[in-house]
C-alpha positions in Angstrom: 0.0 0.0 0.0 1.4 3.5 -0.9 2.0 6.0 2.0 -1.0 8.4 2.2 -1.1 12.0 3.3 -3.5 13.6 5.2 -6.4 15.9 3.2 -9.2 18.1 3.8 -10.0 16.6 0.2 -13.6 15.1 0.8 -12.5 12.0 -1.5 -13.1 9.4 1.3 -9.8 7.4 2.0 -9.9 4.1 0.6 -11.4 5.3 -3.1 -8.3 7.7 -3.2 -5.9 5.3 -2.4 -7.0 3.2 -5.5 -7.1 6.6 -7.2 -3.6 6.7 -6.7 -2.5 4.0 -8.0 -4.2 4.2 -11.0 -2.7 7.4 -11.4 0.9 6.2 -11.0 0.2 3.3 -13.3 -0.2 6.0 -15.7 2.4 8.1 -14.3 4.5 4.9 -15.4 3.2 4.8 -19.1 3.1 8.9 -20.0 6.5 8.7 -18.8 7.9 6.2 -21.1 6.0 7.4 -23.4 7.8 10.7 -23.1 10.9 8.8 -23.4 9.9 7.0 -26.5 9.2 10.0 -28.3 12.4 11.7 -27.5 14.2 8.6 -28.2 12.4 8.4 -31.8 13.4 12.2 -31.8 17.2 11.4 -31.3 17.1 8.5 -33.6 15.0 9.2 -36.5 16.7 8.9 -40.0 15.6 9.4 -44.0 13.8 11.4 -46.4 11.0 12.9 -43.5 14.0 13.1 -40.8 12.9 17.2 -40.2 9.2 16.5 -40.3 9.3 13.5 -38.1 12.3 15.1 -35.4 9.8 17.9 -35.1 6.7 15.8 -34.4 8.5 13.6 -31.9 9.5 16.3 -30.5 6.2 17.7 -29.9 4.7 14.1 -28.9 7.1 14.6 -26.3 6.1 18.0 -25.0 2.7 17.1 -25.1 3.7 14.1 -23.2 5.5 16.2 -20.4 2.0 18.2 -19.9 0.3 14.7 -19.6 3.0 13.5 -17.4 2.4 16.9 -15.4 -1.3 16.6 -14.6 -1.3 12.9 -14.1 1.6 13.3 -11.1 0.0 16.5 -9.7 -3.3 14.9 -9.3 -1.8 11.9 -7.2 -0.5 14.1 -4.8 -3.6 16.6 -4.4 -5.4 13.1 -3.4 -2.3 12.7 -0.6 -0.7 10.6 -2.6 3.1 10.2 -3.4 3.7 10.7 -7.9 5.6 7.4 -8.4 7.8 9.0 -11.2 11.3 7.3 -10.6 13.2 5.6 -13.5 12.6 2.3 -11.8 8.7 2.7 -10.9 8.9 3.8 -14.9 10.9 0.5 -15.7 8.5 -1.9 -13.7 5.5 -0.2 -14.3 5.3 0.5 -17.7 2.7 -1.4 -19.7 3.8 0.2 -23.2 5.5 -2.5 -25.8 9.1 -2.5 -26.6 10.8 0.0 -27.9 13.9 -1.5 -30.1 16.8 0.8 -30.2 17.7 -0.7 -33.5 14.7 1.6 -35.2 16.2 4.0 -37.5 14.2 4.9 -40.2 11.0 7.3 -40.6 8.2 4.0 -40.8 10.0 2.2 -38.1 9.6 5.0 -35.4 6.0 6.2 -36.6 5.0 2.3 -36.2 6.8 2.0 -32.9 5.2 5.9 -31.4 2.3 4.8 -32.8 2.0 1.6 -30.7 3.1 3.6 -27.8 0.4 6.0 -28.2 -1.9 3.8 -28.9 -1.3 1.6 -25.9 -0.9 4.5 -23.8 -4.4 6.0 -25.2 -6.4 2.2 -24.2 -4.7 2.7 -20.9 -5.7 6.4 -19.6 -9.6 5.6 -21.4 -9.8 2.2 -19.0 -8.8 5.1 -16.5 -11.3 7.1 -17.1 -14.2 4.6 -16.0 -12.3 3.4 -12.8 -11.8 7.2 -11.7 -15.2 7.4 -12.8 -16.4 4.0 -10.6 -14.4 5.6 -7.9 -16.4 9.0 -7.9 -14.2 11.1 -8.9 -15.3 13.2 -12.1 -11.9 15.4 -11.7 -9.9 12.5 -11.9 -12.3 10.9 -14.9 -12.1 14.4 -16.7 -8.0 14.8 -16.3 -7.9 11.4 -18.3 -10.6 12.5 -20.4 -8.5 15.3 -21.4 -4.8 13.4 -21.2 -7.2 10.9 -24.1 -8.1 13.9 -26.2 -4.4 14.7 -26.6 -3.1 11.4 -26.9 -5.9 10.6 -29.8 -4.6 13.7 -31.7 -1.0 13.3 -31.3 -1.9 9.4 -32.7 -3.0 11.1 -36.0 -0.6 13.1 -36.3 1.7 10.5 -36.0 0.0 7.7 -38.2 -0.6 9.9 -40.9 3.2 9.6 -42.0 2.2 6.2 -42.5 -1.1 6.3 -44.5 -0.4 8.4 -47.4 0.1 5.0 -49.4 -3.3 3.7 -48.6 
């Protein structure tokens, strides 16, 4: 069980404790999925290198506001953000992320998944904050979805100008 702080918040105790750790279990995933994006960023090689080095870029900005609200919100409940490398590492639910990826399809695949897995996991979210009764909770993951659904487009439409 995580540690708990006191709060005037009227969310009674046990409901925010499982709050919690649904928020760090996210925590975990918009983390690496910051890192992901910045490591496609790095990487990312061929004919759409500028385009796609800018849009990783920004997947990862957008992931570091995501990142932002998910961690704040555990700790307005009294919770603790779980956001350490090794909570990331064990945590993490998103696929692998091969570091032999180099050129544009590879990493728009590979974000792609990442987003994608990222954007099933904060929607499940949103009905258990929402089970749990707490709509602010529901409506941070509502809005975390939102972002991750458009950054998803962006992303997969590198790969469907051939279809």
């Amino acid at each position: 069980m995580t540690r708990i702080f006191n709060t005037k918040n009227d969310i009674p105790e046990g409901p925010r404790q499982e709050l919690i750790s649904l928020l760090n279990a996210n925590l975990a995933n918009g983390i690496d999925m910051q890192l992901r994006a910045k490591q496609a960023h790095w990487s990312v090689k061929g004919p759409s290198f500028i385009s796609l080095h800018e849009l990783f870029d920004k997947v990862y900005d957008e992931a570091a506001g995501w990142v932002d609200l998910i961690a704040e919100r555990a700790v307005q409940l009294g919770g603790v953000a779980e956001g350490t490398i090794e909570m990331v590492s064990q945590r993490s639910k998103l696929p692998e992320y091969g570091l032999d990826l180099v050129n544009g399809p590879e990493h728009v695949e590979a974000v792609a998944s990442s987003l994608a897995t990222f954007g099933r996991s904060v929607r499940k979210a949103i009905d258990s904050a929402d089970s749990l009764g707490d709509a602010d909770t529901a409506d941070i993951f509502t809005e975390i979805s939102r972002g991750v659904d458009k950054m998803l487009w962006f992303v997969e439409a590198h790969g469907q100008a051939d279809r």
